[in-house]
C-alpha positions in Angstrom: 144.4 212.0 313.2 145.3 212.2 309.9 147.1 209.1 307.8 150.7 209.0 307.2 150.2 209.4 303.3 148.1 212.6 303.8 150.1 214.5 306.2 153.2 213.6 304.2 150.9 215.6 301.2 150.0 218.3 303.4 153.7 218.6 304.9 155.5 218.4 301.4 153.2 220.9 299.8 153.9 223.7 302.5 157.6 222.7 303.0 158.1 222.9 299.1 156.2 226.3 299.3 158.4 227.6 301.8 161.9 226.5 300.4 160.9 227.2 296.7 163.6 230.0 296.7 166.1 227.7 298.8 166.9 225.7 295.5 169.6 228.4 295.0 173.6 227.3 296.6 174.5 230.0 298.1 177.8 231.7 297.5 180.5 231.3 300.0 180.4 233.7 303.9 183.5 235.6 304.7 184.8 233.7 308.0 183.6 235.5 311.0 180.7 237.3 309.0 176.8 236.3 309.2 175.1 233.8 307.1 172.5 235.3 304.6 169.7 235.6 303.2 168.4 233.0 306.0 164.5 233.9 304.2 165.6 232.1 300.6 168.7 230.1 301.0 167.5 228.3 304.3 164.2 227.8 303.9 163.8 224.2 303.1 166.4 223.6 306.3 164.3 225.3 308.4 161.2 223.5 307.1 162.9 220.0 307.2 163.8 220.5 310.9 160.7 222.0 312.0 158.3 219.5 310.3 160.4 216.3 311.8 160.4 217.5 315.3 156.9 218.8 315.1 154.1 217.6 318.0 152.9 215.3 314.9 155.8 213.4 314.5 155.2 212.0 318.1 158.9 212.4 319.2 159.7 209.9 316.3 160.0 207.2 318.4 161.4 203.5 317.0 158.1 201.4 315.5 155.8 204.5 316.6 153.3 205.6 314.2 155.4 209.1 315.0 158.5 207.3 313.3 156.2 206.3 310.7 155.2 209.4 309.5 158.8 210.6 309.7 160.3 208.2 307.9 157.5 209.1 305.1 158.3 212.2 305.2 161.8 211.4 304.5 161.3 209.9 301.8 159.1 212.3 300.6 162.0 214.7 300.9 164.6 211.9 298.3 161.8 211.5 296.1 161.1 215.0 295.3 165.0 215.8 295.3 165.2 213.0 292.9 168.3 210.8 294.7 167.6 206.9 293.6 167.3 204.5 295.8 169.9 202.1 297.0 170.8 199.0 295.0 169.0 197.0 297.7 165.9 199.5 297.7 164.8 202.3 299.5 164.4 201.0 302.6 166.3 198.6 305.1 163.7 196.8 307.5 165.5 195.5 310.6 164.5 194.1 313.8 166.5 193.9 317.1 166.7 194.3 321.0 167.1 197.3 322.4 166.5 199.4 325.2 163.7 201.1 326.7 162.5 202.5 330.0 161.0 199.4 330.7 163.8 197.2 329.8 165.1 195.3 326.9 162.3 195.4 324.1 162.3 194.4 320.8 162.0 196.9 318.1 161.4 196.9 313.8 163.0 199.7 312.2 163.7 200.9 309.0 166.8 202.5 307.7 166.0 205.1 304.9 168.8 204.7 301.6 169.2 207.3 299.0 172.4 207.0 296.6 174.4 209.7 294.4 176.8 208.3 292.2 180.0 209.8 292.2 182.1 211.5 289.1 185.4 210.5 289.7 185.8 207.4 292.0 182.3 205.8 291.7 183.4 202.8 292.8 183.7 204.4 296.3 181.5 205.4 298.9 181.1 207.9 301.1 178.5 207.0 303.4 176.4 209.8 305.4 174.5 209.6 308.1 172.0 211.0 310.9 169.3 209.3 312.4 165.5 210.1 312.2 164.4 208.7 315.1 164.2 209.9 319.1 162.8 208.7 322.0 159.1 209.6 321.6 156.6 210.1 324.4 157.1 210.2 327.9 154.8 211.0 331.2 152.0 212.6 328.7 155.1 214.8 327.1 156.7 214.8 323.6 160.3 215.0 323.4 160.4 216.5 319.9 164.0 216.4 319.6 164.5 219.2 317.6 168.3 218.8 317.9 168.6 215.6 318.4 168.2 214.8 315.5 165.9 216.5 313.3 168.7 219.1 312.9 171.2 216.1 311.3 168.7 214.9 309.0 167.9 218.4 307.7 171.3 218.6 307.6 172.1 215.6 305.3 168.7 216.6 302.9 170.9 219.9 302.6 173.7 217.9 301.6 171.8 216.0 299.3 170.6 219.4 297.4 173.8 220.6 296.9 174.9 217.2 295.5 172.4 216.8 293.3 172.7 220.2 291.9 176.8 219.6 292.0 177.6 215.9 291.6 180.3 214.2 294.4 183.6 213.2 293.6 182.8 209.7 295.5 179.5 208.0 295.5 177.3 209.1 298.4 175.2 207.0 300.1 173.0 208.8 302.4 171.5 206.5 305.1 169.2 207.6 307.6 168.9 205.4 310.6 166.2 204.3 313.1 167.0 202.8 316.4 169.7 205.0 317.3 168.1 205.9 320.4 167.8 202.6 321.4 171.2 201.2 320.9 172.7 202.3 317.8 170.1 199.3 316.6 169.9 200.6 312.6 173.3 201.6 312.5 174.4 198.2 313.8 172.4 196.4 311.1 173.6 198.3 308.0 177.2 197.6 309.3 176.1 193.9 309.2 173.9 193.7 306.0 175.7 196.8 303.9 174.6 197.0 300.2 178.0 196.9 299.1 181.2 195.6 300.5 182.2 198.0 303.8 185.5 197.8 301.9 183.7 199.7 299.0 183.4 202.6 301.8 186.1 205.1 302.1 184.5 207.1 305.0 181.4 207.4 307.0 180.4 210.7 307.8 177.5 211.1 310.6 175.9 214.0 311.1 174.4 214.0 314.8 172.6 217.2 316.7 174.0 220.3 314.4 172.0 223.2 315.1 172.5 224.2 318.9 176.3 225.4 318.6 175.3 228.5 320.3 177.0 226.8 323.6 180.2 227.5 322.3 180.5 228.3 319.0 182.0 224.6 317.4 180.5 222.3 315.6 183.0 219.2 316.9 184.8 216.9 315.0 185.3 213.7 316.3 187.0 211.2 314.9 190.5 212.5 313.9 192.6 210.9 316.6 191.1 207.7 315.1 192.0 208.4 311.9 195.0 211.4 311.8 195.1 211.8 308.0 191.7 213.3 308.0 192.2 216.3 309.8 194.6 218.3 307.6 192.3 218.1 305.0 189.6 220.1 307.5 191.6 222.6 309.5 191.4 225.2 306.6 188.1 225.7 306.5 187.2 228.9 307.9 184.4 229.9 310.6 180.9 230.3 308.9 179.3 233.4 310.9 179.2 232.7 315.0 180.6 229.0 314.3 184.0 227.2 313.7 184.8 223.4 313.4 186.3 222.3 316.4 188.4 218.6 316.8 188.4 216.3 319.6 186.2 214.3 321.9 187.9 211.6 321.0 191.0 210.7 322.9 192.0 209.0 326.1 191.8 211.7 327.5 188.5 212.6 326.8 186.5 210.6 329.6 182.3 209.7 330.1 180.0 211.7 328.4 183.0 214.2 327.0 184.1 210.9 324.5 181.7 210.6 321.3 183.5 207.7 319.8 181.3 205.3 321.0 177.9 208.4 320.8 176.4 208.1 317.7 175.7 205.9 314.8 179.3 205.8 313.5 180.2 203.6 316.6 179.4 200.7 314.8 181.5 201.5 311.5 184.3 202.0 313.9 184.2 198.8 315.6 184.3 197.2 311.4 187.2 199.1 310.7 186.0 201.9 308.8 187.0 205.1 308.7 184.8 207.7 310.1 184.2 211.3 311.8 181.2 212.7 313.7 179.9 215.9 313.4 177.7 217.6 316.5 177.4 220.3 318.9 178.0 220.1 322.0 175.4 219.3 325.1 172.9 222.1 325.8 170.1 222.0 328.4 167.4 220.7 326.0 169.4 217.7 325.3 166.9 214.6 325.9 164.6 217.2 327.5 160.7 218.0 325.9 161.9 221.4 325.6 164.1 220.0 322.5 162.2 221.8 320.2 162.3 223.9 316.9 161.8 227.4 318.2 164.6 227.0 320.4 166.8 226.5 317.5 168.7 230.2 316.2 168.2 230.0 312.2 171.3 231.8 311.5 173.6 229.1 314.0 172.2 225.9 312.3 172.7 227.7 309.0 176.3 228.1 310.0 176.8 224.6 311.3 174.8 223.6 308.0 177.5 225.6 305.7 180.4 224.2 308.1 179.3 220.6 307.7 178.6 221.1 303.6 182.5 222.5 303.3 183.8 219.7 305.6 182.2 217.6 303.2 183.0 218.7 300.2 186.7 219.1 301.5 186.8 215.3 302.2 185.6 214.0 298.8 188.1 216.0 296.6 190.9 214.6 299.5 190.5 211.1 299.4 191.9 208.4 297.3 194.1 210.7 295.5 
């Protein structure tokens, strides 16, 4: 078994190789027409999801030697895009109860920080988020969740490209969680230990599971009943190949498993008052199954989603305190 500083070399070096050409933006897609060149543009996404949810990783699980090499890799991925660290450091050690097949357990994670400093309000923050971690190995089996959330992370790296090559409007402050399989845990620590005031934050923005929108051609938005004024500023945006944004998931209405409000790692900014909106695609049949995995992912639906999420983005930060 190799150590988490080598595999990180190896990893890097053929991931770099493979997305050399995907350093390029890519001009905008007519709405309704297909995503391409997936071989240039999408190359490092494609890497970034298939090297997290690889057999390697373990399933990624929280403390795992899996979630080690992940978060490694991770940031591997800041360094070499050059995005600083946060003004507390890199990394946000934690540790905390949470669950487990077995019953409550304790667990040390570590959050993953990267920040962008804004151009025109960079006194604000937009913070972004998807969480590294799954739920590891179960019965002899890795659940590698490819979607859940390798996709999300691969999704905010993307992101953090794009920014890098065009600076935000706001500050970004790209946090990558552990522990959000086991309770929200690294989520619920940032919210209590933030590196600036929460009232610094304008928005949080998490991306969770955004590659399988092949079930029915959204990526959701939740969020907007929460927090109205957001959503004119996304309805414009136009599908992206087989995929459109779709809102809701988030009213009384929506009941059990059908309300995300509470789903992901922007529960806990919720519960402090700050504004937020998830972005995900819907259940499919590999969700929390070992046959989560990369090849099951379509390269042209998760560069959609990908394009969809970027544009929501982008949208937000020209939008907000105007």
């Amino acid at each position: 078994m190799p150590t988490v500083r080598s595999f990180v070399s190896a990893v890097m070096t053929a991931g770099l190789a493979l997305g050399a050409a995907g350093c390029v933006t890519p001009t905008a897609t007519p709405a309704g027409q297909p995503v391409a060149p997936l071989a240039s543009v999408y190359d490092q996404l494609l890497a970034d999801a298939r090297i997290l949810s690889s057999d390697e990783m373990e399933g990624r699980d929280t403390g795992s030697t899996g979630g080690e090499r992940a978060r490694a890799y991770v940031v591997s991925r800041l360094e070499a895009l050059d995005v600083a660290p946060a003004p507390f450091g890199r990394l946000q050690p934690f540790e905390a109860m949470g669950d487990s097949p077995n019953g409550p357990t304790t667990y040390r994670g570590v959050n993953i920080l990267g920040l962008i400093p804004g151009r025109r309000v960079s006194d604000r923050y937009i913070v972004v988020s998807a969480h590294y971690d799954h739920v590891g190995v179960h019965g002899g089996r890795i659940y590698n969740g490819a979607d859940d959330n390798a996709s999300g992370v691969a999704t905010a790296l993307e992101l953090a490209k794009r920014l890098k090559a065009e600076a935000p409007e706001h500050s970004v402050l790209l946090v990558f969680f552990d522990g959000e399989e086991r309770g929200l845990l690294g989520a619920k620590e940032f919210v209590k230990a933030p590196p600036m005031p929460l009232s610094a934050v304008a928005l949080n923005l998490n991306f969770d599971m955004t590659a399988r929108a092949e079930t029915d051609g959204r990526l959701w938005v939740t969020g907007t009943y929460q927090n109205p004024s957001l959503r004119p500023i996304l309805e414009p945006i136009a599908p992206v190949g087989p995929v459109r944004l779709a809102f809701g998931k988030d009213t009384p209405q929506d009941e059990g498993e059908d309300n995300w409000v509470d789903a992901s790692d922007h529960a806990p900014f919720h519960e402090a008052g700050v504004p937020f909106l998830y972005m995900g695609v819907d259940y499919h049949p590999d969700y929390h199954r070992p046959s989560d995995d990369f090849e099951r992912i379509k390269p042209e639906v998760f560069a959609a989603s990908t394009e969809l999420a970027i544009a929501g983005f982008r949208a937000l930060d020209r939008s907000l305190d105007r």
